[in-house]
N, CA and C of each residue as an Amber inpcrd file, in Angstrom:
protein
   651
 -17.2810000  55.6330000  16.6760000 -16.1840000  54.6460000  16.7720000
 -16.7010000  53.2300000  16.5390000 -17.7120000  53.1970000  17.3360000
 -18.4320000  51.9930000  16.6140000 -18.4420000  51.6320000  15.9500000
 -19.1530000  52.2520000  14.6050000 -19.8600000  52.0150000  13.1700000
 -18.4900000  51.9190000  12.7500000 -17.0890000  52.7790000  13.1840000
 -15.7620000  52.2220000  12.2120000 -15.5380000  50.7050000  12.1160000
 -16.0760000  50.4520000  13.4900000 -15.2940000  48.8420000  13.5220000
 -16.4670000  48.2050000  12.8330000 -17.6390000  48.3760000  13.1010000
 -18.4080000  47.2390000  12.2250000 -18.0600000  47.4050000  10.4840000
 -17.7840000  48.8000000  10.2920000 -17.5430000  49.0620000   8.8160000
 -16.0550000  48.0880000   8.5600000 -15.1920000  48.3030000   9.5370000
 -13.7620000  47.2790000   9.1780000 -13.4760000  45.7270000   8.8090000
 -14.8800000  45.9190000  10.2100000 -15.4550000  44.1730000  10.3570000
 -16.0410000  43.5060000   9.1340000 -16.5630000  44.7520000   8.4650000
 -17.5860000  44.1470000   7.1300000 -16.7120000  43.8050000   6.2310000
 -15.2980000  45.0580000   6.0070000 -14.7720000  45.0820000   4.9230000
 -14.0320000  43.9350000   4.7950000 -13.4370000  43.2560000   6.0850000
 -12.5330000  42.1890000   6.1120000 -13.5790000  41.0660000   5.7760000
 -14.6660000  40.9480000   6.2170000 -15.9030000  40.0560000   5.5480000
 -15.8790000  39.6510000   4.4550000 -16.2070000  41.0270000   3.4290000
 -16.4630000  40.6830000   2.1500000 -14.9220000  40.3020000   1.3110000
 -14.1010000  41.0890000   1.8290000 -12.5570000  40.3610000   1.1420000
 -12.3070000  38.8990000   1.2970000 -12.8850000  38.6630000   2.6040000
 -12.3130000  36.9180000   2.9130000 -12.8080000  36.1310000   1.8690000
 -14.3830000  36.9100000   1.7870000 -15.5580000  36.1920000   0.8970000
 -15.0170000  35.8890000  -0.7950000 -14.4720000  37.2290000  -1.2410000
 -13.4510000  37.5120000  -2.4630000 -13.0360000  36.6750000  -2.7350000
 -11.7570000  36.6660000  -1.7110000 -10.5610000  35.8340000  -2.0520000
 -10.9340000  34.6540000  -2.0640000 -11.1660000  33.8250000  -1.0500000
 -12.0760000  32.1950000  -0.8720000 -12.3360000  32.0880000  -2.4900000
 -13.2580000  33.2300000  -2.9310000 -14.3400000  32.8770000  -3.8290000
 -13.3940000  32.6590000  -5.3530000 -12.3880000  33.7510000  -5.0030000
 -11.4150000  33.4920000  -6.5000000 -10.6100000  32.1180000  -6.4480000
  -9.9650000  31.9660000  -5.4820000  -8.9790000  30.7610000  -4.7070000
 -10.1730000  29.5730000  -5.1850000 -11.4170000  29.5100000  -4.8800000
 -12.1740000  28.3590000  -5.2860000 -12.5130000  28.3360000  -7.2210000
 -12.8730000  29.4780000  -7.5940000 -12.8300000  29.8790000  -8.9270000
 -11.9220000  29.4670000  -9.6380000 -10.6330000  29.6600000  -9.2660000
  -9.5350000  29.1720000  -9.9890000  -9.6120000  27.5390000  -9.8380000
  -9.9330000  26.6070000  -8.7940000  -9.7700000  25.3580000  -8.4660000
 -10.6810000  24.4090000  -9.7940000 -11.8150000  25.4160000  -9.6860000
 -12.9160000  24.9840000 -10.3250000 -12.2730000  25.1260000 -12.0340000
 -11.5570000  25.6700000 -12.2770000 -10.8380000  25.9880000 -13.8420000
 -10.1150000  24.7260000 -14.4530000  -9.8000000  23.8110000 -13.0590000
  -8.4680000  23.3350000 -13.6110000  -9.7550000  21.8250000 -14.4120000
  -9.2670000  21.7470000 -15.4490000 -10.1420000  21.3630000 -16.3150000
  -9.8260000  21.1700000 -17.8750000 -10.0890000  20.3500000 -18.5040000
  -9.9060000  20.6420000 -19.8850000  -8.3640000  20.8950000 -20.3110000
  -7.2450000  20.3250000 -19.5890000  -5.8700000  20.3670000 -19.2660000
  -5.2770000  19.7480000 -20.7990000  -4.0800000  19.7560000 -20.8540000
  -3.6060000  18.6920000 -21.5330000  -2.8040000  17.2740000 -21.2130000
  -2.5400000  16.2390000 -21.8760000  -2.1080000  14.9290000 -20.6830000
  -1.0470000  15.4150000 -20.1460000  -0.1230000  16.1260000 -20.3000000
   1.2720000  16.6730000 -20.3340000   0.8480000  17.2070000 -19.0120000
   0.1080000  18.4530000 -19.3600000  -0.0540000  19.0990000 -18.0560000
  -0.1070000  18.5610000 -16.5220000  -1.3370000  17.2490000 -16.8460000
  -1.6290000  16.4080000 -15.6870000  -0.8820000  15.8340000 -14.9780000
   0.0730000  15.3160000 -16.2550000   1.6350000  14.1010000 -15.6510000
   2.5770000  14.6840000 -14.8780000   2.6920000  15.9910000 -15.4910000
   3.5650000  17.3190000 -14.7640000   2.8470000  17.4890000 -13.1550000
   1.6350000  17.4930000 -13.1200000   1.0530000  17.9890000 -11.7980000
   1.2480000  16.6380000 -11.2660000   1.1230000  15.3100000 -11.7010000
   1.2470000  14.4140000 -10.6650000   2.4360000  14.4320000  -9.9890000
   3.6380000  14.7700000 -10.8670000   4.5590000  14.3390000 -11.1110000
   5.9090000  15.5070000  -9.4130000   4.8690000  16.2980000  -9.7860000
   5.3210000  17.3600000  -9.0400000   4.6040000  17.2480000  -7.3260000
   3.6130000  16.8300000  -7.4180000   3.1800000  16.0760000  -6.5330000
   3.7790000  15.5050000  -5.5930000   4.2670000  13.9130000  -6.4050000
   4.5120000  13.2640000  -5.7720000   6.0930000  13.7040000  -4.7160000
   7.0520000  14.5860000  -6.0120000   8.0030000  15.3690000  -5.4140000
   7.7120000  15.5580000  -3.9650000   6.6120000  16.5720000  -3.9730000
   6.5010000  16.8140000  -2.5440000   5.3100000  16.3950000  -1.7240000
   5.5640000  15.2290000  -1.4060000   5.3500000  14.2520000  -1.0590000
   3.1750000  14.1170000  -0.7780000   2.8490000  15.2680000  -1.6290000
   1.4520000  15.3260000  -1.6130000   0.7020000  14.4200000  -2.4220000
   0.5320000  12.8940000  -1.4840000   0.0620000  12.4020000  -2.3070000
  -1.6070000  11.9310000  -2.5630000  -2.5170000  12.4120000  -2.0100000
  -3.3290000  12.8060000  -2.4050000  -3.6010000  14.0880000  -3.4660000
  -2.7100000  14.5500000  -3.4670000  -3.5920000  15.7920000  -4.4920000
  -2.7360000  14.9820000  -5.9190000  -1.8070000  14.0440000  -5.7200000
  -1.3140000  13.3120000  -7.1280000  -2.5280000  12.1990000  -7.5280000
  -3.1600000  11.6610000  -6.4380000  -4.3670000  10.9770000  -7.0480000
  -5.5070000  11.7540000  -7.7660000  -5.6490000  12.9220000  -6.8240000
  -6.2140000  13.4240000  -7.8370000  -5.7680000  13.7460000  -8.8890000
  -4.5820000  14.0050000  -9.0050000  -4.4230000  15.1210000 -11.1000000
  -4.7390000  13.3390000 -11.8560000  -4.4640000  12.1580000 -10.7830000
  -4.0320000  11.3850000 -11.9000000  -5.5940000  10.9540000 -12.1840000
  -6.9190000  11.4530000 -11.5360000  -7.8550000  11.1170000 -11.7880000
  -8.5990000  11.8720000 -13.0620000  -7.7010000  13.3990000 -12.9780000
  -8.3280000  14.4010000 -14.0280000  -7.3730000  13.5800000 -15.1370000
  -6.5180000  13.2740000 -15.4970000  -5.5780000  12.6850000 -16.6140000
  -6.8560000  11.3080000 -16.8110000  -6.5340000  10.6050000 -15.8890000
  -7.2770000   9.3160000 -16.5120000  -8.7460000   9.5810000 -17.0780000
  -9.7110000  10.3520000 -16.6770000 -11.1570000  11.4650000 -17.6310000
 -10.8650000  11.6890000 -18.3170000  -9.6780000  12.8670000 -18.3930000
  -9.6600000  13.5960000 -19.6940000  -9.0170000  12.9670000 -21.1550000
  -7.9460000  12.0490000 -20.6950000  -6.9970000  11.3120000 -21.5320000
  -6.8830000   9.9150000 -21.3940000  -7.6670000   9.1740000 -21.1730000
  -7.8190000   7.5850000 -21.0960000  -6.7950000   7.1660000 -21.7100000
  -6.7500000   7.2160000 -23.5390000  -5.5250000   6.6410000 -23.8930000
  -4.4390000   7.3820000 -24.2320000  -3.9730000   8.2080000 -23.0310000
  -3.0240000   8.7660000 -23.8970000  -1.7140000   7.8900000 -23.2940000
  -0.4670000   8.4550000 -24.6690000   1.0320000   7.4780000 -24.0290000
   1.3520000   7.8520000 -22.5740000   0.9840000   8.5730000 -21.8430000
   1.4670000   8.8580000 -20.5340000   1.3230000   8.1400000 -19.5210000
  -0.1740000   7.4090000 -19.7030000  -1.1620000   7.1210000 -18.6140000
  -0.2970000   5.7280000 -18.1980000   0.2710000   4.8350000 -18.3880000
   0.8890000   3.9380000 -18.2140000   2.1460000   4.2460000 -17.2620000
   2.6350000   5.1460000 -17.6770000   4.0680000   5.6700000 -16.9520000
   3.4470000   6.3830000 -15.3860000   2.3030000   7.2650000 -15.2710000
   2.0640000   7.7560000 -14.4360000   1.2070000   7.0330000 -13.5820000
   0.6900000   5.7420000 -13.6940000   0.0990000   4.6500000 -13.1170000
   1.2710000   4.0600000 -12.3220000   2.6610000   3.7950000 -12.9020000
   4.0740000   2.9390000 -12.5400000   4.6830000   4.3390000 -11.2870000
   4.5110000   5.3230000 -11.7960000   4.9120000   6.5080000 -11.2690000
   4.1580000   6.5720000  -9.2980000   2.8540000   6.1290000  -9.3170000
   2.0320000   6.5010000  -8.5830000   1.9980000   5.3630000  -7.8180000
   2.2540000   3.7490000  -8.3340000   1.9810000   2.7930000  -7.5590000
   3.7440000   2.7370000  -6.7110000   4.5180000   3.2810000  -7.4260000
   5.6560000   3.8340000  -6.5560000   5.7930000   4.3730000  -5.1830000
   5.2290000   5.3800000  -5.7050000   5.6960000   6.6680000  -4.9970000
   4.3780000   6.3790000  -3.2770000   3.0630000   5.6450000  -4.5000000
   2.9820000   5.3770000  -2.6930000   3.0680000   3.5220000  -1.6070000
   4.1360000   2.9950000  -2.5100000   4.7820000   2.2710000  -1.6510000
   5.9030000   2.7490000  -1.4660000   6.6880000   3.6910000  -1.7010000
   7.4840000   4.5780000  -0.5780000   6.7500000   5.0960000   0.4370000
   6.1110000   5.6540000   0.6960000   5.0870000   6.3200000   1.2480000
   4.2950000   5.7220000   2.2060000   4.5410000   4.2550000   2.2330000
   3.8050000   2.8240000   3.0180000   3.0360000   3.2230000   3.0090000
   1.9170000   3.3970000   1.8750000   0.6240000   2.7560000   1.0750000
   0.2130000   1.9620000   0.5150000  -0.0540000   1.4890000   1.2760000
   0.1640000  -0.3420000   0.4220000  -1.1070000  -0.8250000   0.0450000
  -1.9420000  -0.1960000   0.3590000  -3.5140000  -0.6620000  -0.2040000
  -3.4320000   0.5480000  -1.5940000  -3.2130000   2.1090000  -1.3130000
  -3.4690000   2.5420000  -2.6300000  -2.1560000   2.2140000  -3.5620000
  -0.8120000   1.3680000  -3.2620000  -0.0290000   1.0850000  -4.2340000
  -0.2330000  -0.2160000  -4.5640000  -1.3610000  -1.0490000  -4.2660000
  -1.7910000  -1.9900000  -4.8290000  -3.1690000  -1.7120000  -5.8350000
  -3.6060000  -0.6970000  -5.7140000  -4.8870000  -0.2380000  -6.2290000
  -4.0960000   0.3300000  -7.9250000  -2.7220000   0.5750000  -7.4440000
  -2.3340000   1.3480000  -9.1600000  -1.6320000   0.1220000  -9.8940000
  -1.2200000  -1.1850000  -9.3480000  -0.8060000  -2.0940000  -9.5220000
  -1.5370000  -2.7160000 -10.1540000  -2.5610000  -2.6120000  -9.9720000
  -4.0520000  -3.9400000 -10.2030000  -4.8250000  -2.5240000 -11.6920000
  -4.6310000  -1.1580000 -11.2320000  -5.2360000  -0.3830000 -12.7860000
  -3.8110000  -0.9210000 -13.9340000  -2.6590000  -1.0030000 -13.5610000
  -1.5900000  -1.1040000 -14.4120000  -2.0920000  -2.8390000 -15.1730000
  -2.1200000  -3.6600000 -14.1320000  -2.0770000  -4.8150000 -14.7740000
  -3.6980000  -4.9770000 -15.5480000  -4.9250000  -4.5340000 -15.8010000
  -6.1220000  -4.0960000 -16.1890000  -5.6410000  -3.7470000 -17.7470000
  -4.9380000  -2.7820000 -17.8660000  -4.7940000  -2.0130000 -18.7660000
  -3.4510000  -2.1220000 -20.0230000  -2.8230000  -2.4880000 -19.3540000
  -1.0760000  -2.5100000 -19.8620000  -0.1960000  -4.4410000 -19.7240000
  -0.9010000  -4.7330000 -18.5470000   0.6520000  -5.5870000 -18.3160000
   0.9680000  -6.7120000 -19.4610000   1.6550000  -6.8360000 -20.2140000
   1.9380000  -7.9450000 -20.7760000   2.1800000  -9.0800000 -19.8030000
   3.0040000 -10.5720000 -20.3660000   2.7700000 -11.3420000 -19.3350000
   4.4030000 -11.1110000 -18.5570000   5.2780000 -10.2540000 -19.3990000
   6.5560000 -10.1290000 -17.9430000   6.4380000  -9.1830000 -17.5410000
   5.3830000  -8.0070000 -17.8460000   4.9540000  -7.2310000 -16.9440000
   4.0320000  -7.6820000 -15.5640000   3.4270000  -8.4060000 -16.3730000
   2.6680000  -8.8350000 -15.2000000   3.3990000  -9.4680000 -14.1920000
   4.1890000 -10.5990000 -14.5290000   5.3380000 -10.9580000 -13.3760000
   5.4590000 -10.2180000 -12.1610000   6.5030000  -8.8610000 -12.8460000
   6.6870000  -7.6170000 -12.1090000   5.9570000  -7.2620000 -11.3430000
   4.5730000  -6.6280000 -11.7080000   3.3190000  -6.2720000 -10.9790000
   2.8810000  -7.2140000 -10.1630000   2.6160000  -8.5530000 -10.4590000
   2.3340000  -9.1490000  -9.5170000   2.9910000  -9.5510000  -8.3690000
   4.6680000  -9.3120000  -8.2190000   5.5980000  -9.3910000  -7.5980000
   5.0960000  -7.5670000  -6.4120000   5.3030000  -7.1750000  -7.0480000
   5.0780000  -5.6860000  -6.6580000   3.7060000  -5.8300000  -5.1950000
   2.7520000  -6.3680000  -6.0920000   1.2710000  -6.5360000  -4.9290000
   1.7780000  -7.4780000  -4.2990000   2.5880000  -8.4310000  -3.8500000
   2.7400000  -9.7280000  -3.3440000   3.5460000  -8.8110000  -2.1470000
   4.7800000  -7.8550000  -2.6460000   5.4870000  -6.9090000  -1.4340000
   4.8650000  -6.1700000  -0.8690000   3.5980000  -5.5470000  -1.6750000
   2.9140000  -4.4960000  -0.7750000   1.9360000  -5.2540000   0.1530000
   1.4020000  -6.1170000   0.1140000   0.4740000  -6.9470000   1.1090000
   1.4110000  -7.5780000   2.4070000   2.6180000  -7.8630000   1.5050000
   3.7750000  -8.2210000   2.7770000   4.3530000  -6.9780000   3.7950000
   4.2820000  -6.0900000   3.5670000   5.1140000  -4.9580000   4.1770000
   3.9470000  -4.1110000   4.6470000   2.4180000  -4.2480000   4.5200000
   1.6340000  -3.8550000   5.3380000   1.3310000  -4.7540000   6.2780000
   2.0210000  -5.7660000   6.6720000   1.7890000  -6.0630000   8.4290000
   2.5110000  -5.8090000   8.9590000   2.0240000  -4.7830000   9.8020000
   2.5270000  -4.5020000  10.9410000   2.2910000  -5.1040000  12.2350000
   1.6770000  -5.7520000  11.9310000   1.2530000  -6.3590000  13.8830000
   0.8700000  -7.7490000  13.1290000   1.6850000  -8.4650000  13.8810000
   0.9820000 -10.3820000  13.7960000   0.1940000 -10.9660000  14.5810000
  -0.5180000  -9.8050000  15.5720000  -1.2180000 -10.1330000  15.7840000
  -2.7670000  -9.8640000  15.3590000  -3.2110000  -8.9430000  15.0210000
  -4.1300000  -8.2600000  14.3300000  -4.1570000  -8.1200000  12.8900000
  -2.7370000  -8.8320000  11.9530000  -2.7220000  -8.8310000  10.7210000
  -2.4830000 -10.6050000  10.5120000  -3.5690000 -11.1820000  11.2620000
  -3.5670000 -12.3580000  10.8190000  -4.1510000 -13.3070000   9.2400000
  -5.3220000 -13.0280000   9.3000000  -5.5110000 -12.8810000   7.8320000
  -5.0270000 -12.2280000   6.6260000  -3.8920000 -11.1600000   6.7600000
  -3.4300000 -10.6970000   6.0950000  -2.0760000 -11.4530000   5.7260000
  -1.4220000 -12.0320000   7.0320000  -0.1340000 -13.2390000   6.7610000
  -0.7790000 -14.2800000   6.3250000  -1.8850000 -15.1910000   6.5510000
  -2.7680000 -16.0960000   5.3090000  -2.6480000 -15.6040000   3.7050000
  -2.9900000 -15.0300000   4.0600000  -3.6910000 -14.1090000   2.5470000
  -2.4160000 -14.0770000   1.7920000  -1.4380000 -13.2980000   1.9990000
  -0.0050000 -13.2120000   1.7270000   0.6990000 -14.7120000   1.5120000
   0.8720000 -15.9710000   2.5430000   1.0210000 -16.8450000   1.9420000
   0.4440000 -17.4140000   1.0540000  -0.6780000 -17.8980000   0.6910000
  -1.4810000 -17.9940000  -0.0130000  -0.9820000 -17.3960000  -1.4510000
  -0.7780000 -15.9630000  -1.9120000  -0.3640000 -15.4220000  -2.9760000
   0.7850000 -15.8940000  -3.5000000   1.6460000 -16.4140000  -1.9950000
   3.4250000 -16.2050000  -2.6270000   3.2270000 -17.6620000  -3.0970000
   2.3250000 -18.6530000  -2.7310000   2.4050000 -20.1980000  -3.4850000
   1.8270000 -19.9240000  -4.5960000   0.7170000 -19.2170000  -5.2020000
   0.2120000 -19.2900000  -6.2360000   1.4010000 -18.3460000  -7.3190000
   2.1860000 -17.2690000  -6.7920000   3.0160000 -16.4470000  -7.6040000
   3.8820000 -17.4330000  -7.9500000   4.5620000 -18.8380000  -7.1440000
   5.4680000 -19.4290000  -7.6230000   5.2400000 -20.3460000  -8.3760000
   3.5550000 -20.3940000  -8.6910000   3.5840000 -21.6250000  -9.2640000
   3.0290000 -21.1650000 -10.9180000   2.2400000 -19.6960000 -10.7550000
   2.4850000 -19.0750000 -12.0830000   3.7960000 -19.0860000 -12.9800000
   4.5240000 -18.2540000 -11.8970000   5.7650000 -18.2190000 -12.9860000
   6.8260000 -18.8450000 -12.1260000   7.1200000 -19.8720000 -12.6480000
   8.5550000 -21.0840000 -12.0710000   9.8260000 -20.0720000 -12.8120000
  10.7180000 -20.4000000 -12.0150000  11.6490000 -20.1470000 -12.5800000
  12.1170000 -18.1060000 -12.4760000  10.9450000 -17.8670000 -12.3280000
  10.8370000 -16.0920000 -11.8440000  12.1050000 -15.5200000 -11.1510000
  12.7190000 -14.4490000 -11.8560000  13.8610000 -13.7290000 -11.8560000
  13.6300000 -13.3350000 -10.0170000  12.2220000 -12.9720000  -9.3150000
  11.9660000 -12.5730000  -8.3450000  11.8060000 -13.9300000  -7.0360000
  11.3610000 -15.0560000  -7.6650000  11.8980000 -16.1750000  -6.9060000
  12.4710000 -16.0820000  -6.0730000  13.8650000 -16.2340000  -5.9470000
  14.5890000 -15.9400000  -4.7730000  13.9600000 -15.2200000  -3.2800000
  13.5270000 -13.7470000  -3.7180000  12.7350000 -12.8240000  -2.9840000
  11.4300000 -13.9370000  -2.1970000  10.5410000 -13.8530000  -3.3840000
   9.5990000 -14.3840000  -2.9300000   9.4690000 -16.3140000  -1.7270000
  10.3670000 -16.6220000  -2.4260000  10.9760000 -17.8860000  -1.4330000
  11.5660000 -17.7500000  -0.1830000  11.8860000 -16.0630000   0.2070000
  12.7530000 -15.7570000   1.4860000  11.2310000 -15.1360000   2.0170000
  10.6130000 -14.2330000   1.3630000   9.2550000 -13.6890000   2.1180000
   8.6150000 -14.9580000   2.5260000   7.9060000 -15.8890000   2.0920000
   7.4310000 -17.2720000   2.2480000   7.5790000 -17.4100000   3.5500000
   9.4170000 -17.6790000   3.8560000   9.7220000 -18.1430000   4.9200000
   9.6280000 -17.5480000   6.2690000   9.6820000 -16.2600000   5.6250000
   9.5190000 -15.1350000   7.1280000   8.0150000 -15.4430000   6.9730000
   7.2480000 -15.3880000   6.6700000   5.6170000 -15.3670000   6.6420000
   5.5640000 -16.6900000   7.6290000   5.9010000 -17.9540000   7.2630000
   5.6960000 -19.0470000   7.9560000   6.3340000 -18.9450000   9.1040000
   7.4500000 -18.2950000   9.6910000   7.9110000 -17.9680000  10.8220000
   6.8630000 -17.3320000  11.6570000   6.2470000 -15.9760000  10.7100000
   5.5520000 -15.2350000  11.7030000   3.8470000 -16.4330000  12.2950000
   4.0090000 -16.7450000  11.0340000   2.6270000 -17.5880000  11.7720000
   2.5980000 -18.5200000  12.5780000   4.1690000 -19.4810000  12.7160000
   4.3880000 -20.2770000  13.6350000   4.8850000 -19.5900000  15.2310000
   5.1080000 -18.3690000  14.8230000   5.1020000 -17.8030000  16.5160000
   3.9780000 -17.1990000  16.8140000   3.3750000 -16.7740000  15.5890000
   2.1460000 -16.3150000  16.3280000   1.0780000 -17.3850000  16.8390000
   1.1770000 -18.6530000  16.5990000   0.3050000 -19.5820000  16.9770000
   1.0430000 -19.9850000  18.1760000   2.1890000 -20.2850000  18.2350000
   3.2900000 -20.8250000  19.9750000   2.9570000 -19.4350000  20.6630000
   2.6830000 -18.0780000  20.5670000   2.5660000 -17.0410000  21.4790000
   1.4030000 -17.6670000  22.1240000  -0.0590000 -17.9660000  21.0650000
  -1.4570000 -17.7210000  21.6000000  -1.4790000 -18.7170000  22.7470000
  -0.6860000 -20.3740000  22.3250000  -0.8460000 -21.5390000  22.8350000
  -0.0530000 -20.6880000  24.2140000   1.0950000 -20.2700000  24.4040000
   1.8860000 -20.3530000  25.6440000   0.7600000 -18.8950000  26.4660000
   0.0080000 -18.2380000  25.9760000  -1.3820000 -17.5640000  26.6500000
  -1.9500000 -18.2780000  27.4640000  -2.5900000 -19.3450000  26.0680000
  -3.6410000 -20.2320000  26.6430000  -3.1170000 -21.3930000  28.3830000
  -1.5500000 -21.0010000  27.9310000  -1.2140000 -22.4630000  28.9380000
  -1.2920000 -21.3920000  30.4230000  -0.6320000 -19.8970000  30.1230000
  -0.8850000 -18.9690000  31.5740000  -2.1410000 -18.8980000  31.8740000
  -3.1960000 -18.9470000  31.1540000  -4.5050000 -18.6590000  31.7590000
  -5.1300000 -19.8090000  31.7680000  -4.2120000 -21.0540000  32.1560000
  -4.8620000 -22.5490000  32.5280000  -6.3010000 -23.4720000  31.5010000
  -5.8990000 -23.3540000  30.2460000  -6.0860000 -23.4760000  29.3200000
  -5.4720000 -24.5160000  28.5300000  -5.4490000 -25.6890000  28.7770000
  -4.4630000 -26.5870000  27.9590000  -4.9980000 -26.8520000  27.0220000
  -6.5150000 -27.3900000  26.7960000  -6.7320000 -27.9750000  25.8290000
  -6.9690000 -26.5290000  24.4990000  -7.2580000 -25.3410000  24.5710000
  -6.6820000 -24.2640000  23.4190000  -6.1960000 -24.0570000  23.2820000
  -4.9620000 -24.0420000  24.1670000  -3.0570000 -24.0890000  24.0060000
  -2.8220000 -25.3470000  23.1590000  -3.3000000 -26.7650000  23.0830000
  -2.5460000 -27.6930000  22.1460000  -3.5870000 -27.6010000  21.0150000
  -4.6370000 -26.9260000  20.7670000  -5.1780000 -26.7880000  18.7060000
  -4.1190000 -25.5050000  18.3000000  -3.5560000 -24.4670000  19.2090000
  -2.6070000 -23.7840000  18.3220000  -1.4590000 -24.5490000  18.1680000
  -1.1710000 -25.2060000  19.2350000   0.1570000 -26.4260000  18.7480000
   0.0890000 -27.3060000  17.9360000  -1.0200000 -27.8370000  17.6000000
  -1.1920000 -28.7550000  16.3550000  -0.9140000 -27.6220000  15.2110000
  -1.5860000 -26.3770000  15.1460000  -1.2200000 -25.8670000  13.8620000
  -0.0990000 -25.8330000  13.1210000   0.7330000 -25.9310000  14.1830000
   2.6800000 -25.8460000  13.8450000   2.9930000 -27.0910000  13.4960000
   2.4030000 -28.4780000  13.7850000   2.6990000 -29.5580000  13.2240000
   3.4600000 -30.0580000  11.9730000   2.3600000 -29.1900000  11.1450000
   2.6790000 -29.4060000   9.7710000   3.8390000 -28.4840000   9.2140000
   3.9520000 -27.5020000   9.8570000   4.8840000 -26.1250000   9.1490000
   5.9930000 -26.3360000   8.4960000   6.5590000 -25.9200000   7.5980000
   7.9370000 -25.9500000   7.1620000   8.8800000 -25.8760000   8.2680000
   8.5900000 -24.5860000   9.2680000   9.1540000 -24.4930000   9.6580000
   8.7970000 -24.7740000  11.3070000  10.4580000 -24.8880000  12.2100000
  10.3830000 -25.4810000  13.2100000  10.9550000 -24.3990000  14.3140000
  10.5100000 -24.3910000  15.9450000  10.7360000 -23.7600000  16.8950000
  12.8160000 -23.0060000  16.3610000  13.7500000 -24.4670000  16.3870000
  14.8020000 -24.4390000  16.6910000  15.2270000 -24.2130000  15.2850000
  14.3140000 -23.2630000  14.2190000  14.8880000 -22.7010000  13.2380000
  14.6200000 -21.3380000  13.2160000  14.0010000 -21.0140000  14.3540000
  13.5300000 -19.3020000  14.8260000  14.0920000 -18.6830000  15.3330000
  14.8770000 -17.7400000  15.5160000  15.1380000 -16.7290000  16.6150000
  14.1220000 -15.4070000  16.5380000  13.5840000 -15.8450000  17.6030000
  11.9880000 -14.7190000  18.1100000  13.1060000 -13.1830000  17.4290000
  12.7910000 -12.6830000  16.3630000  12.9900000 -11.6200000  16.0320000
  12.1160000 -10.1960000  16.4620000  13.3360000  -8.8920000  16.3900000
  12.7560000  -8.1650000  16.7720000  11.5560000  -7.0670000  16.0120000
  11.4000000  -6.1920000  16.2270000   9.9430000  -5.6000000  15.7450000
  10.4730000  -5.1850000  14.5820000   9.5210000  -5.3880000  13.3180000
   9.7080000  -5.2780000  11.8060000  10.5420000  -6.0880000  11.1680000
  10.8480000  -6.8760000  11.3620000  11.5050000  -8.4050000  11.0210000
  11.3470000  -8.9920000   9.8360000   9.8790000  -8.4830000   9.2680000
   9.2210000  -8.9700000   8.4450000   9.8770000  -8.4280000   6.6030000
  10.2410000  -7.1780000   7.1660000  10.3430000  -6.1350000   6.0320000
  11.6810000  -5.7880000   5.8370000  12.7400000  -7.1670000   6.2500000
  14.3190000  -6.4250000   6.5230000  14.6120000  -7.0170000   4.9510000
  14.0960000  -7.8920000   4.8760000  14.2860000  -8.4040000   4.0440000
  14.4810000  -7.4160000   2.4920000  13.7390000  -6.4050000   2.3370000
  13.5290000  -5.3210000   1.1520000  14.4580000  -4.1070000   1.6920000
  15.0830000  -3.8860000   2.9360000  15.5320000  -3.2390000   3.1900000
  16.9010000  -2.8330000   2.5140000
């Protein structure tokens, strides 16, 4: 009775070993595709909502087919699908291969509009995404001063303002800290920071959580 089970034990062994081994065999095939094929696998991908295994096909497409007509569409396809997805570092990463490769200059507009939302809509916390609301203002003055007159303007002139909101409460939060933990004189260098701001206390209403992003909503 023994030797049955170690013999059962073995047999289920070497099958696992099999299958694994074909299941990896086949993985190892996918190769030597056509661009079609790849765009299809990203494409299907992204459908369901796997979006890592769409970076990858789009890595076997971009090897195998550098220039083919696809690679442009499935770059626009991908920097999409993962800012739905609130990926905002890898939908700035397909933003920045798109504008590398493709953007003319009202493409570029677009794209650069595109990275300006995804850097905006990855803060989540104002307090720990402080350099990231710098960083973000910073872009939206230089985006307006590239292109004046920009169809996206509007947008970008309302993000601006929520940005300068968030930084003027996040500097009145730290100061009204500093004043509970008997702290005056580091409570008034965050109050000087607000000095200069566009914006003012009695143009704020302390909004609630995600405030930032109603705006695209």
């Amino acid at each position: 009775m023994q030797g049955k089970k170690s013999l059962l034990v073995g047999l289920a062994l070497v099958l696992t070993f099999v299958f694994t081994g074909c299941g990896k065999e086949n993985e190892v095939k996918e190769f030597n595709k056509p661009a079609l094929y790849w765009y299809k696998r990203i494409a299907d991908s992204i459908a369901g909502h796997n979006m890592d295994k769409a970076d990858e096909y789009y890595i076997s497409l971009k090897s195998e087919h550098m220039r083919s007509p696809l690679m442009p569409t499935a770059i626009m396809m991908l920097a999409h699908a993962h800012m739905q997805e609130e990926e905002y570092l890898l939908a700035n990463y397909y933003w920045d291969e798109y504008n590398k490769r493709y953007a003319d200059e009202e493409g570029r507009e677009y794209t650069e509009f595109m990275k300006l939302k995804a850097s905006f809509l990855g803060i989540k916390d104002v307090y720990k995404d402080q350099k990231l609301i710098m960083d973000s203002i910073n872009r939206a003055k230089i985006y307006l001063l590239r292109y004046p007159g920009s169809t996206y303007q509007p947008l970008v002139d309302t993000l601006l303002v929520r940005l300068y909101m968030a930084q003027y409460l996040l500097n009145e939060n730290i100061a009204a800290l500093y004043d509970r933990t008997d702290k005056p004189e580091a409570a008034k260098i965050y109050r000087a920071k607000n000095k200069n701001s566009v914006v003012e206390m009695a143009d704020i209403t302390p909004p609630e959580k995600g405030f930032l992003g109603e705006i695209f909503d």
